[in-house]
C-alpha positions, 0 to 999 in steps of 0.5 A: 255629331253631324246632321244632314239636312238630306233634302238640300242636297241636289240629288237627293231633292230630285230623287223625292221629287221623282218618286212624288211626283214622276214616278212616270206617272175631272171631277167633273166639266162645270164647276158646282157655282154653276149647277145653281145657274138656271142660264147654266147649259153644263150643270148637265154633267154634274146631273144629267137631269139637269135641263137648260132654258133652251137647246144649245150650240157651243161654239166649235173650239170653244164650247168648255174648258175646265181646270181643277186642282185639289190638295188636302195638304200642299196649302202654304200656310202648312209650308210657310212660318210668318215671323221665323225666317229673317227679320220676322219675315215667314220662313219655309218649313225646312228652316231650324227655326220651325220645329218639327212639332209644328210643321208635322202637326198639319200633315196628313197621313195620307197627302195628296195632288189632284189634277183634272183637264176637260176640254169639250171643243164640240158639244150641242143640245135640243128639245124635240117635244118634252124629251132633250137630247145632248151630244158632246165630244171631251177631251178628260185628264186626271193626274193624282199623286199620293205621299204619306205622313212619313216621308215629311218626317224624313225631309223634316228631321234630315238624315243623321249620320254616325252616333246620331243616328237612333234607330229611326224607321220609316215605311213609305210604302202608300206612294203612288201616282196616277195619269189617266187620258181619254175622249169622251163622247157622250149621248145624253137625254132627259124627260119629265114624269109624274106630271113634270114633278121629276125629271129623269136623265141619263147619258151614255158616253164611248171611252177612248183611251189615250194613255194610262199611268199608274206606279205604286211603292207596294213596299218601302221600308227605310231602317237607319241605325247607327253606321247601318242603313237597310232599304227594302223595297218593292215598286210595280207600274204600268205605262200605255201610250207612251213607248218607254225606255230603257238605260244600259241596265235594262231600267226604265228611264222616260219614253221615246217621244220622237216615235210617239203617234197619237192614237186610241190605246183602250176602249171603254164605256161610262154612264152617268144617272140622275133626276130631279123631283119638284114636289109642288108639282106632285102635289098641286092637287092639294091647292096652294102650296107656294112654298113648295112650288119653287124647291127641287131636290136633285141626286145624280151618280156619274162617270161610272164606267172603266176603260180597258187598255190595250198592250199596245205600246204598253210597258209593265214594270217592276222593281227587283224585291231588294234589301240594300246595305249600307254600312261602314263608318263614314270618316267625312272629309271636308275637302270638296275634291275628298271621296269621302267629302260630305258631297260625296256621301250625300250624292252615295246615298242618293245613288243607293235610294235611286237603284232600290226604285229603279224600275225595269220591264216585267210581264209578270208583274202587270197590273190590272188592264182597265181602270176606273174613270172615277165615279162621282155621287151628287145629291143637294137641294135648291129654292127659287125666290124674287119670281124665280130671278134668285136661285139658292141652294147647296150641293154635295159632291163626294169623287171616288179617284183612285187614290183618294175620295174627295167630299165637297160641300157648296152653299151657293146662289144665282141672281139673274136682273136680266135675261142676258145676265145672270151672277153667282156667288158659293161658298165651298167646303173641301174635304173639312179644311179647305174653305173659299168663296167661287164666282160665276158670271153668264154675258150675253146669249153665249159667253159664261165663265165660273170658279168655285175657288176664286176668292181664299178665306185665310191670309198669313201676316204677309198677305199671302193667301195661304189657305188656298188648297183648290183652284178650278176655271171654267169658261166657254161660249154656248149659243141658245137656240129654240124657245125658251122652256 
C-alpha cells in the first residue's frame, strides 16, 4: 500500500517548521575562556567578584557583543549519513537508505535551540580605595525552542495511508518556544576581607522589558488508524510587544510591524552574587606556603530576577480544546488537476493539522505576567604559574532557561608574555555530547575577541564538522584607565 513521506510535501514541511519554530515565538556577556584571562574587564558577568587589573572604559558602541547558540540534538552529524546518499556520498536523515533505528538512536526525548544576544554599547568600571565599582547598559535576547522525541519519529516514519496505517500514536504535547527582550542596567561593586583572602561582589541590575513570547502545546495527541485520524490539541500563548493580528476567523496570524513603536512593556530587577577566596592569603600566618599562594577558588549565582510585563500591547492566546476527524477511504488519483490526487490530500491533511493549532485571542487563557531571566550557578577553581604570566583552571556553569537547564564544564588556560597580549585556550564540555576546543586573544590596551567553540573535535568522511552543536563570539574594545592592582 502507499506511503507518504509527509514531511516533503510543502505545506506539511511548513506547518512543522511553524509549530518548532514560530510558534510566534544570554547565557551570560563573556565567554567561560575568558573568565580565566587576568587582562579579562567581562569575567565580572560571570562572577561579580571577579576584579580587573585596572578600571575601565568601553568604547561607546562598541564595549561588548555576544552571540551564543546551543543544541543538544540539531548537530549534522545526527542529520547526516557518510556513505548512504549517491555514489557513497552522505545522505540526509530522510533518505531510505537511513534506517529508522539509526537516525532515532541520537534523538533526545526532549531537543532543544538556544539563542542569546547581548549587546553592551556602554559600559565603565573604576576603583575608589579597595571598593570597584561597575555600571553598564545591555542590550539581552533569549530565544528557546523545545521539540520532543515524537515528532522526529512522525518526519521519519511519514505518514501511511489506508491499510498501511497501524494504529500509530504519538503525543507532541512538550513543544514550546520562547523570546524574552530586555536592557539591562546594571550597578556592580566588589571589595576584599579576611586580609584580601576573599572578595565579595554583587551587582543590581533595573530590567526593562522589551517584549516577551511564550507558546506551548499544553496537549497534543495524534492518533492514526487505518482511514481514521483523530488530533487532539490544546495550544496557549502570550505575546508583549508586538501588536498581533488576527485573519478573517478571528486566528492569530503574525503582527502589525507598520504600527510597531519601541518602548518599555515590563519592568523588572536582577542580581547577581558572588566571591572569590585566596587561601594563601588567609593563612600566611603560617609561614610559606607557595603552593597555596597562587590558587582562588570562585562560586557565583547570577541573573536572578524576573521581569513583570504589562498589558500593554499584549495578546493572550488560546486554541479552542478540539479532537478533529478525519475519516473516509481516500481513492488516490494521480492526475495532478484530480481532488483526490495524492497533492490534494496531502495539502487536506495539512489544512486539518494548521486549524487544530490555530490560535485566537483568549483573556481567559493568560498566562502567568512575569518571567524568569534565566538564572546561572557558577563555581570552579584556578591556579597561577610561571610568575603568575600562566593562568589555568576549570569553571562549571549550569543555566537554568525556561525550557531547559544547560550544564557546561570548561578546562581552560591564559598565558599573557606580555603586558599588552594575553592568549587563551579551553576545552568545553556541553550537556555531556558536545566537546570542542575555544580561543581567545587580548591586543593591545583595548581591543579583545574570544569563543569557546571555535575549534570542532569530530569530522565525518567528508569533512564537514559535524559534531558542532555550540557557537559563541565574544568581542569588543575596553580602554584601561588607572594604576594597575
Amino acid at each position: 500500500m502507499n506511503h507518504i513521506q509527509f514531511f516533503n510535501n510543502k505545506k506539511t514541511f511548513l506547518f512543522i517548521l511553524g509549530i518548532c519554530f514560530s510558534l510566534h515565538s544570554v547565557l551570560g556577556q563573556s565567554t567561560n575562556t575568558e573568565y580565566f584571562m587576568k587582562s579579562s574587564f567581562t569575567s565580572a558577568s560571570i562572577n561579580p567578584a571577579k576584579r580587573p587589573e585596572k578600571g575601565y572604559i568601553g568604547i561607546p558602541g562598541l564595549t561588548n557583543v555576544m552571540i551564543d547558540y546551543k543544541t543538544n540534538t540539531f548537530g549534522l552529524e545526527n542529520f547526516l549519513f557518510p556513505g548512504l546518499g549517491e555514489s557513497g556520498k552522505s545522505a540526509w536523515f530522510l533518505n531510505k537508505n537511513v534506517s529508522y533505528d539509526s537516525f532515532m538512536k541520537n534523538i533526545s526525548n526532549q531537543n532543544y535551540l538556544n539563542l542569546d544576544v547581548d549587546y553592551t554599547p556602554i559600559g565603565f568600571g573604576f576603583y575608589t580605595g579597595d571598593l570597584f565599582l561597575s555600571f553598564d547598559v545591555a542590550l539581552k535576547t533569549n530565544a528557546q525552542v523545545n521539540i520532543p522525541k515524537n515528532v522526529f519519529e512522525f518526519v521519519k516514519k511519514g505518514v501511511p495511508l489506508g491499510e498501511s496505517a497501524e494504529g500509530e500514536s504519538y503525543d507532541f504535547s512538550k513543544i514550546g518556544a520562547s523570546v524574552n527582550a530586555y536592557t539591562e542596567i546594571g550597578f556592580g561593586g566588589s571589595y576584599p576581607l579576611l586580609n584580601n583572602s576573599l572578595v565579595a561582589g554583587a551587582k543590581v541590575k533595573i530590567l526593562l522589558g522589551v517584549g516577551n513570547a511564550r507558546v506551548k502545546l499544553d496537549r497534543m495527541l495524534l492518533n492514526i488508524d487505518k482511514y481514521n485520524w483523530s488530533l487532539e490539541t490544546e495550544a496557549s500563548g502570550r505575546i508583549i510587544g508586538l501588536p498581533a493580528t488576527y485573519n478573517e476567523d478571528g486566528h492569530f496570524d503574525g503582527f502589525d510591524t507598520d504600527n510597531f513603536s519601541f518602548g518599555i512593556n515590563g519592568f523588572g530587577l536582577g542580581l547577581d552574587l558572588g566571591a572569590t577566596f585566596e587561601p594563601g592569603k588567609l593563612f600566611e600566618f603560617l609561614g610559606d606556603m607557595a603552593f597555596m599562594d597562587n590558587i582562588t577558588f570562585s562560586a557565583a549565582l547570577t541573573d536572578i530576577g524576573f521581569i513583570s510585563w504589562s498589558d500593554k500591547n499584549a495578546a493572550y492566546l488560546a486554541t479552542d480544546p478540539s479532537k478533529i476527524h478525519i475519516t473516509g477511504e481516500h481513492n488516490i488519483s494521480f492526475e495532478d488537476d484530480s481532488d483526490n490526487s495524492l497533492g490534494s490530500i496531502i495539502d487536506n491533511l495539512a489544512d486539518d493539522f494548521n486549524d487544530a493549532i490555530a490560535l485566537k485571542e483568549d483573556p481567559e487563557a493568560a498566562m502567568k505576567k512575569s518571567s524568569g531571566i534565566g538564572a546561572s550557578l557558577n563555581w570552579g577553581a584556578e591556579y597561577a604559574l610561571l610568575d603568575k604570566k600562566l593562568n589555568v583552571g576549570f569553571l562549571s556553569t549550569t543555566h537554568f532557561n525556561t525550557l531547559k537547564t544547560i550544564t557546561e564544564f570548561t578546562l581552560a588556560g591564559a598565558y599573557r608574555p606580555a603586558s599588552a597580549v594575553e592568549v587563551g585556550l579551553s576545552y568545553s564540555v556541553v550537556h555531556s555530547h558536545f566537546k570542542t576546543i575555544g580561543l581567545a586573544l587580548h591586543l593591545g590596551p583595548a581591543f579583545y575577541i574570544a569563543s569557546d567553540y571555535v575549534i570542532p573535535t569530530k569530522f565525518n568522511s567528508d569533512f564537514i564538522p559535524v559534531s558542532a552543536r555550540a557557537f559563541n563570539l565574544q568581542f569588543g574594545f575596553v580602554v584601561p584607565i588607572g594604576k594597575k592592582r
